[in-house]
BALOBA-1460 file (C-alpha; in Angstrom, 3 decimals):
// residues 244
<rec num="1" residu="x" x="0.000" y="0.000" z="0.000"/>
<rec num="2" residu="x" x="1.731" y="3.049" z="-0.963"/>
<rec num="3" residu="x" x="0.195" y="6.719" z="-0.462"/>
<rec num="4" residu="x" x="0.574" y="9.208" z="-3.146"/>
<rec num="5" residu="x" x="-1.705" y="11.942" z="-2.244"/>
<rec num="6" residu="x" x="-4.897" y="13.004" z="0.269"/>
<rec num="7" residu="x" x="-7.753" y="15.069" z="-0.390"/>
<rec num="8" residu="x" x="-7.007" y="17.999" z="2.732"/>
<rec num="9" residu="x" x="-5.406" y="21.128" z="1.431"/>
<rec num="10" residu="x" x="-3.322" y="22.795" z="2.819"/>
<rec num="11" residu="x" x="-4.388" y="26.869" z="4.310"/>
<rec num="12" residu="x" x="-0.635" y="28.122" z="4.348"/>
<rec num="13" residu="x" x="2.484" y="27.201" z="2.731"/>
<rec num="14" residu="x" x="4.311" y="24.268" z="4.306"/>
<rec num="15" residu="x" x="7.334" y="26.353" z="4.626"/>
<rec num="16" residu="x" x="8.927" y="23.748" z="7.247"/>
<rec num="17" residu="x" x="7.585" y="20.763" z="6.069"/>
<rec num="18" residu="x" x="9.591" y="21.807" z="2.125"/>
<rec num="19" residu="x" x="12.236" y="22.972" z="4.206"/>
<rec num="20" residu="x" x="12.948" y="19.668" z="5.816"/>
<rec num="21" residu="x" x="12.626" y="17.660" z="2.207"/>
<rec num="22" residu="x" x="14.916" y="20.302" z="1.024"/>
<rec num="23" residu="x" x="17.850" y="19.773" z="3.912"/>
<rec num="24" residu="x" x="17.507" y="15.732" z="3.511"/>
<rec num="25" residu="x" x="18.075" y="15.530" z="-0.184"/>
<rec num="26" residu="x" x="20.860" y="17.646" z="0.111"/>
<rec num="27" residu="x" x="22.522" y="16.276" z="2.770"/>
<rec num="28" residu="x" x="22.291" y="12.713" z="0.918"/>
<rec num="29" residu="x" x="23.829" y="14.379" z="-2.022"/>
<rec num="30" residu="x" x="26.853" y="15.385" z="0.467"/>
<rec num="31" residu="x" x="26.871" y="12.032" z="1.380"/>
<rec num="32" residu="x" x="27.152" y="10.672" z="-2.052"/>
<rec num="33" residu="x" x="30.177" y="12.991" z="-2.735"/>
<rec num="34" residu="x" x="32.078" y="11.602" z="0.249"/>
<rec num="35" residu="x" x="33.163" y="8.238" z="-1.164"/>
<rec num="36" residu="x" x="35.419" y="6.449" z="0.835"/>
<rec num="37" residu="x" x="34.757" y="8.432" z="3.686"/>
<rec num="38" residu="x" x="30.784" y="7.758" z="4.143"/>
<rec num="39" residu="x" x="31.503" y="4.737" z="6.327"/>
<rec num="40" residu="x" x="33.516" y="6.685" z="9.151"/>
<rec num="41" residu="x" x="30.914" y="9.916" z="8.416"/>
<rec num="42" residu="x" x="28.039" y="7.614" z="8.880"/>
<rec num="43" residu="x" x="29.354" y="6.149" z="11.580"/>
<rec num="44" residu="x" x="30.199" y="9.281" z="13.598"/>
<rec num="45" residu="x" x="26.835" y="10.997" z="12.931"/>
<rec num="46" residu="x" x="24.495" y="7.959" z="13.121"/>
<rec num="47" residu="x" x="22.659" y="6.861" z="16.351"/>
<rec num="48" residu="x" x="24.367" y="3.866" z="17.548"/>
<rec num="49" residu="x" x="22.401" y="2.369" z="20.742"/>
<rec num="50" residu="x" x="25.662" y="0.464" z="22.287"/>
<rec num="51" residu="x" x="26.813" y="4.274" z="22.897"/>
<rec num="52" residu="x" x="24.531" y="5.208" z="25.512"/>
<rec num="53" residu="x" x="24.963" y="1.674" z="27.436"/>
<rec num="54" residu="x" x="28.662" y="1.964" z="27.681"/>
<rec num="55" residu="x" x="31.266" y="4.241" z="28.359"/>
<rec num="56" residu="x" x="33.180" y="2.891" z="25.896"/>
<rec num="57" residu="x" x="34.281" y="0.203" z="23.538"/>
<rec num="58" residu="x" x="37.423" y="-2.614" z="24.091"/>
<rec num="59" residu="x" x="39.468" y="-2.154" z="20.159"/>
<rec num="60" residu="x" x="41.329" y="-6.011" z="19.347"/>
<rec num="61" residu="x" x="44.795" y="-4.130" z="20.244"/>
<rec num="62" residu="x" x="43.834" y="-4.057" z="24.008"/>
<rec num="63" residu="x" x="43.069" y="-0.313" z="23.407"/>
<rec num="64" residu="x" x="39.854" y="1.472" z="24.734"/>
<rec num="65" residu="x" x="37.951" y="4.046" z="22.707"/>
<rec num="66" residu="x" x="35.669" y="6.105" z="24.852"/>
<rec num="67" residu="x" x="32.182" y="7.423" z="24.294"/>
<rec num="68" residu="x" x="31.824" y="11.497" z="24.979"/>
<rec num="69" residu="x" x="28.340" y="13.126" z="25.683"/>
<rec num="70" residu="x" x="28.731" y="14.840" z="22.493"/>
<rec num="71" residu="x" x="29.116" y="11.222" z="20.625"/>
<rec num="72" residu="x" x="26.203" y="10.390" z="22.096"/>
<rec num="73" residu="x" x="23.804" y="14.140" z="22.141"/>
<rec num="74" residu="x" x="24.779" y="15.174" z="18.352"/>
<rec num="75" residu="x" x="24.017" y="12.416" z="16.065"/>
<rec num="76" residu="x" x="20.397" y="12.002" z="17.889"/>
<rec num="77" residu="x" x="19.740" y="15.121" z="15.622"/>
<rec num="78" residu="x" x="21.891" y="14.686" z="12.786"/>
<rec num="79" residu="x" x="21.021" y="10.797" z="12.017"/>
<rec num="80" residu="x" x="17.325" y="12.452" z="11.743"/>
<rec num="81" residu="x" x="18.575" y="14.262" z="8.151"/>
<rec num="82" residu="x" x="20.975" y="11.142" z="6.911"/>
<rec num="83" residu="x" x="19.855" y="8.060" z="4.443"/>
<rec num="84" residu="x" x="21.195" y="4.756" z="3.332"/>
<rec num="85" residu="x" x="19.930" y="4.920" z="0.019"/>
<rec num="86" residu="x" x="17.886" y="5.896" z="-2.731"/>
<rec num="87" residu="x" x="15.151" y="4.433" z="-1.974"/>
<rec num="88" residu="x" x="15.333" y="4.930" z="1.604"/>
<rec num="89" residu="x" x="15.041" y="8.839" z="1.194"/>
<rec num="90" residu="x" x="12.165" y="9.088" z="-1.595"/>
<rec num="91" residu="x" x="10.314" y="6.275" z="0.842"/>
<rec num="92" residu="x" x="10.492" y="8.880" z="3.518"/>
<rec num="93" residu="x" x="10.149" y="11.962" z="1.643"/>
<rec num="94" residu="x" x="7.062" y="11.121" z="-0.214"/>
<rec num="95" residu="x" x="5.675" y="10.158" z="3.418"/>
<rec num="96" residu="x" x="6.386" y="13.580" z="4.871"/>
<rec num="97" residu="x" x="5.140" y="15.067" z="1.482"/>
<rec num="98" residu="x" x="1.930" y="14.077" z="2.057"/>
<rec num="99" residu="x" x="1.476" y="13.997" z="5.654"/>
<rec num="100" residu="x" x="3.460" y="16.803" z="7.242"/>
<rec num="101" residu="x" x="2.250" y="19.881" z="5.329"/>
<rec num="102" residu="x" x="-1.168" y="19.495" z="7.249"/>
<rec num="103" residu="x" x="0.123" y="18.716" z="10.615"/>
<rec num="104" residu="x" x="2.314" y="21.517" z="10.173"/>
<rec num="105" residu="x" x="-0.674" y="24.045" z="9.014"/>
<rec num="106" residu="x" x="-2.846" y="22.633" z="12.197"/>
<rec num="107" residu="x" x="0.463" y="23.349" z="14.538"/>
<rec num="108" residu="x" x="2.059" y="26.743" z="13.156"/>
<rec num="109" residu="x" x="5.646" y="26.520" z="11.573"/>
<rec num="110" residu="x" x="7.543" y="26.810" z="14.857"/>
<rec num="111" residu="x" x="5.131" y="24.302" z="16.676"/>
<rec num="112" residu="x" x="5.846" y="22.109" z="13.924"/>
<rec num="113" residu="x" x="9.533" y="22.001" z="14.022"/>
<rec num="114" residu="x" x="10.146" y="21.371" z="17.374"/>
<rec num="115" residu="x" x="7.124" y="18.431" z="17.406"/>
<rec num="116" residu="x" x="9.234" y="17.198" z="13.896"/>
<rec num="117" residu="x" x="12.297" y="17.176" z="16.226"/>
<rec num="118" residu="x" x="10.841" y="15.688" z="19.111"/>
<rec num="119" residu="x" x="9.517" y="12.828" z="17.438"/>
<rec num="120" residu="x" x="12.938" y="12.008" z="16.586"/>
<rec num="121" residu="x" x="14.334" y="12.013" z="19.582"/>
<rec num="122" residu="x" x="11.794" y="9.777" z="20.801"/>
<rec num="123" residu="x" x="11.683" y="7.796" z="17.868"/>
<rec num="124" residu="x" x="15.545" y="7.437" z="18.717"/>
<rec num="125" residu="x" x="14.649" y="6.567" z="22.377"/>
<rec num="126" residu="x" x="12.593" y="3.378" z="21.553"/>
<rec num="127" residu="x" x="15.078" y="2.094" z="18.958"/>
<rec num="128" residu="x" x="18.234" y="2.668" z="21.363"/>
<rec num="129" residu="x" x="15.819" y="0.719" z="24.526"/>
<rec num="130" residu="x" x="14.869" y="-1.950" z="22.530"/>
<rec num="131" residu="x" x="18.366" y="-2.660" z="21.083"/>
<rec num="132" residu="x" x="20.653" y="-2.031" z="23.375"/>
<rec num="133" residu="x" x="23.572" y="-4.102" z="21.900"/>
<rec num="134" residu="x" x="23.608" y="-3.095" z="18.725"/>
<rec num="135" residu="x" x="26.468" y="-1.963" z="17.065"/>
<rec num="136" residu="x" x="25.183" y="-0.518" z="13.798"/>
<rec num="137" residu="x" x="24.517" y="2.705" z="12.794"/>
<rec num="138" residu="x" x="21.210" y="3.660" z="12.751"/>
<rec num="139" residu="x" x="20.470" y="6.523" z="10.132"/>
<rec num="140" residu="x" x="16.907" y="8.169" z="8.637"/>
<rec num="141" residu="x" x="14.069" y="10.852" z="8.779"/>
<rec num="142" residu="x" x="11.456" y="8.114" z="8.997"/>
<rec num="143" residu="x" x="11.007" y="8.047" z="12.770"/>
<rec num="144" residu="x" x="10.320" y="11.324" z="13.217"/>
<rec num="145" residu="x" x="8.100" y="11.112" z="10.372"/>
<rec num="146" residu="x" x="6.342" y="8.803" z="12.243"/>
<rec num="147" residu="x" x="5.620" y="11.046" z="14.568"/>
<rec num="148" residu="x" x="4.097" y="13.484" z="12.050"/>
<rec num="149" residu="x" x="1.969" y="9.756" z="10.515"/>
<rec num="150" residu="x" x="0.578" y="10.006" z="14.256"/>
<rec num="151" residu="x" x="-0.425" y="13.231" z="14.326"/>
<rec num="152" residu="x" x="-1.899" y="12.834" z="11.220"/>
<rec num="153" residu="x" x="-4.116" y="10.091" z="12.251"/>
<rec num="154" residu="x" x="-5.565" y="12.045" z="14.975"/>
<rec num="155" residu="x" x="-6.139" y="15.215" z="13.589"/>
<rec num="156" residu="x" x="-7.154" y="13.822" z="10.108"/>
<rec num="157" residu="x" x="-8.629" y="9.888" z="10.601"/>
<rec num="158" residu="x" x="-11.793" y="10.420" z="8.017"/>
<rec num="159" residu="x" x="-9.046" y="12.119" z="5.419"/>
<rec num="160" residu="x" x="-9.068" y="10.206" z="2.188"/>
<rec num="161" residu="x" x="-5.512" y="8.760" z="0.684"/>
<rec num="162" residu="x" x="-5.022" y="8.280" z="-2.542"/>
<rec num="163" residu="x" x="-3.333" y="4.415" z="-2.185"/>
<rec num="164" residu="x" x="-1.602" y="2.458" z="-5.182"/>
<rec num="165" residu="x" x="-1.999" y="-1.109" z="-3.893"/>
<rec num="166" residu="x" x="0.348" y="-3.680" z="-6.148"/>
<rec num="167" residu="x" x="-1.687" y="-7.012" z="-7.242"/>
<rec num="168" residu="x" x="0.430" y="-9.717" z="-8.708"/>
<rec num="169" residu="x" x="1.633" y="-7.810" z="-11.794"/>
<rec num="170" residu="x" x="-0.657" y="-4.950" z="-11.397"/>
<rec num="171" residu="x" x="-1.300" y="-1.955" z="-9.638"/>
<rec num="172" residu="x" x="-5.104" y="-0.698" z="-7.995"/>
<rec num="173" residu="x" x="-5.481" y="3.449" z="-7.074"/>
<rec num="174" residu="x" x="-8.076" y="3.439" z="-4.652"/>
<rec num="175" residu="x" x="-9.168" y="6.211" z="-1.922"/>
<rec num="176" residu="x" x="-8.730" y="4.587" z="1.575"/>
<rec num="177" residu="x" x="-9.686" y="6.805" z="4.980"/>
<rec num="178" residu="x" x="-6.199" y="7.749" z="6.795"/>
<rec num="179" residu="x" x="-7.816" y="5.781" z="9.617"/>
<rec num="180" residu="x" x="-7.376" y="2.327" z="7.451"/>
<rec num="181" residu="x" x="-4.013" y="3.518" z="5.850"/>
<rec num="182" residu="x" x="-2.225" y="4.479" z="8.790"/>
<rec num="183" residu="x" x="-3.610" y="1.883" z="11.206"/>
<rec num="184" residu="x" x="-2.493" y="-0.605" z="8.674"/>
<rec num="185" residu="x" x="1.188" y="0.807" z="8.421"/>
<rec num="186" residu="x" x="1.606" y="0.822" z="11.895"/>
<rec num="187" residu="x" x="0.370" y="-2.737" z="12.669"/>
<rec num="188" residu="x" x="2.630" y="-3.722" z="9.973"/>
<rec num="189" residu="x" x="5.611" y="-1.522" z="11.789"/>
<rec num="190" residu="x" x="4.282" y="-3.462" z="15.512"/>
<rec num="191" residu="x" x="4.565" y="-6.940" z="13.983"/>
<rec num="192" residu="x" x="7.726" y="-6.472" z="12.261"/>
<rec num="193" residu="x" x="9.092" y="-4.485" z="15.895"/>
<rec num="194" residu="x" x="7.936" y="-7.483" z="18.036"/>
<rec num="195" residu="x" x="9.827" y="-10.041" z="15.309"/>
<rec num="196" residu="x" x="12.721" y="-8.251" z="15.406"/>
<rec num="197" residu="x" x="12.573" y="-8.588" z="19.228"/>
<rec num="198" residu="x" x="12.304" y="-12.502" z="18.864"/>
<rec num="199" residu="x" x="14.592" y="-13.125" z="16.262"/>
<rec num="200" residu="x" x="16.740" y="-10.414" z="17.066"/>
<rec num="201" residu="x" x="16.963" y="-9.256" z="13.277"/>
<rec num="202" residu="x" x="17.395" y="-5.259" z="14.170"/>
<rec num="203" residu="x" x="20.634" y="-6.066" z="15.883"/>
<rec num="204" residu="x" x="22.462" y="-7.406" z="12.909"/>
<rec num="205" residu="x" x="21.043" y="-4.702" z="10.740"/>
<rec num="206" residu="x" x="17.945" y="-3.856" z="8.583"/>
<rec num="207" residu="x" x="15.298" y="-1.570" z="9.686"/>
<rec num="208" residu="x" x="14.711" y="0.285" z="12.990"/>
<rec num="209" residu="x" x="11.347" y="-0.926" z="13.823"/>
<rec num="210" residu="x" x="10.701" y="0.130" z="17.364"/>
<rec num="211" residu="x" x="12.024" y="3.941" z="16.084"/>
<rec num="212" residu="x" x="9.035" y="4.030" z="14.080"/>
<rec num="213" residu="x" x="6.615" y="2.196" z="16.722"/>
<rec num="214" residu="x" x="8.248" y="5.053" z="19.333"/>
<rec num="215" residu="x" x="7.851" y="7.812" z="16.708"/>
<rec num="216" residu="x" x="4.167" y="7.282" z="15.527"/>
<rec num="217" residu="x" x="2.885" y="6.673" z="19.537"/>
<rec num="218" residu="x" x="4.584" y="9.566" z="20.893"/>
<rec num="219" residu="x" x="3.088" y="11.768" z="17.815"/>
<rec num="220" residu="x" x="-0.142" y="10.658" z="18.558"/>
<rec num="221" residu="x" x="0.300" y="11.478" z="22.740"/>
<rec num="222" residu="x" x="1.536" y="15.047" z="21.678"/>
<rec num="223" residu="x" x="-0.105" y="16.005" z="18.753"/>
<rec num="224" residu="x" x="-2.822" y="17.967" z="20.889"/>
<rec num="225" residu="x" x="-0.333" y="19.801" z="23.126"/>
<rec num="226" residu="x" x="1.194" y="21.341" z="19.719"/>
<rec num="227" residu="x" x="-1.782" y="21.854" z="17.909"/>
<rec num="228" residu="x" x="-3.083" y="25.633" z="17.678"/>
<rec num="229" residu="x" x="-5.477" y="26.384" z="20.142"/>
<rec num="230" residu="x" x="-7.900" y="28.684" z="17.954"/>
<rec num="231" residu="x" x="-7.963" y="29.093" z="14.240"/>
<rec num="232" residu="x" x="-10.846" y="31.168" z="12.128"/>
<rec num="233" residu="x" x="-13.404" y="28.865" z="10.767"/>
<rec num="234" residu="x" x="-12.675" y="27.450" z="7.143"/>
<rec num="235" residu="x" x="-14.006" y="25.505" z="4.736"/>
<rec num="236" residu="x" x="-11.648" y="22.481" z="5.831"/>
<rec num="237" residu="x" x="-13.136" y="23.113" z="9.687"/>
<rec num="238" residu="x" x="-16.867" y="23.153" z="7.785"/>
<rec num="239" residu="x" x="-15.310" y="19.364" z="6.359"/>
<rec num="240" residu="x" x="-13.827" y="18.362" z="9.468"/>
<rec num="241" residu="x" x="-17.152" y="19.082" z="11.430"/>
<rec num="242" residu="x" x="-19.485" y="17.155" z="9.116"/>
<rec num="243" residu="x" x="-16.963" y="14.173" z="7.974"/>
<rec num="244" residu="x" x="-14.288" y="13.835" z="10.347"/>
């Protein structure tokens, strides 16, 4: 099931929500350009959960490399804006494409950012609990997009998405309510978390399941407490009241 549009405009321009596409695609350009030196950039600006269990790591020499609070503080924000591939970033953009320019228009632009940010963070949280061991670098916008898929849901559950469902060797476009869409995704996100956890798949790599699980709840616990408090009646409010 993959979303390619929804039927709520927008009021204002999603000056944040472009802004953040804009930052990620150009980062990942940057990190095309680096070559040889992605793997140590990756690895120094990634979230790596073994960090913020130890103070430090035991090399095959005998020598100890140590872990400082900015190791462990700066790449909670800066694996947030980094991808592992092509697919990996238009995945995630096209996700906050179509979600986060209304959650942003219900919140304000400033509102928005630091909820984007948040979600991150907490998105980071869960993946770093739940995998405590792990030794790879963990890198991508999509758990605090997540966040912005659970704010969505709340604010928006009746909204219509335009879906593109493959079936064999064809493809469906149907209109789904955000409800079904998003519930869907994050059952699928729960099932694959709570594998990971019993086959332990997440700590020899692959996707960061419980980021997204932490990302989407926590978006959905905060969304009201970022929301605007009063807005002038619309047409969309006139929608909201009668459909939503």
């Amino acid at each position: 099931m993959i979303p390619i549009k929804d039927d709520i405009p927008s009021r204002s321009y999603p000056i944040v929500n472009v802004t953040l596409i804009v930052i990620n695609v150009i980062v990942f350009f940057f990190e095309l350009s680096l070559g040889d030196n992605l793997e140590p950039f990756i690895r120094k600006y990634a979230v790596i959960p073994i960090k913020y269990f130890y103070s430090g790591i035991r090399l095959e020499d005998g020598s100890v490399i140590l872990f400082s609070l900015e190791e462990r503080i700066i790449p909670l924000f800066t694996s947030m804006f980094l991808h592992g591939g092509w697919l990996h970033l238009i995945g995630n953009m096209l996700y906050l494409w179509i979600f986060g320019d209304n959650v942003e228009d219900r919140m304000g632009h400033f509102r928005y950012i630091l909820f984007y940010l948040l979600c991150g963070l907490a998105a980071a949280g869960a993946h770093i609990i739940t995998n405590p061991e792990s030794d790879i670098p963990t890198v991508g916008a999509s758990g605090a997009i997540s966040g912005v898929l659970g704010a969505y849901l709340m604010l928006y559950p009746m909204a219509r998405i335009i879906v593109i469902i493959p079936i064999l060797f064809f493809w469906d476009v149907i209109k789904l309510p955000a409800l079904i869409v998003l519930s869907f995704w994050f059952v699928t996100q729960l099932f694959q978390g709570t594998l990971s956890l019993a086959i332990e798949t997440t700590a020899k790599g692959g996707v960061a399941w419980w980021a997204h699980i932490g990302g989407f709840v926590f978006g959905m616990l905060t969304v009201h407490i970022f929301k605007k408090k009063s807005r002038k009646p619309t047409y969309r409010d006139f929608w909201w009241e009668r459909y939503g």
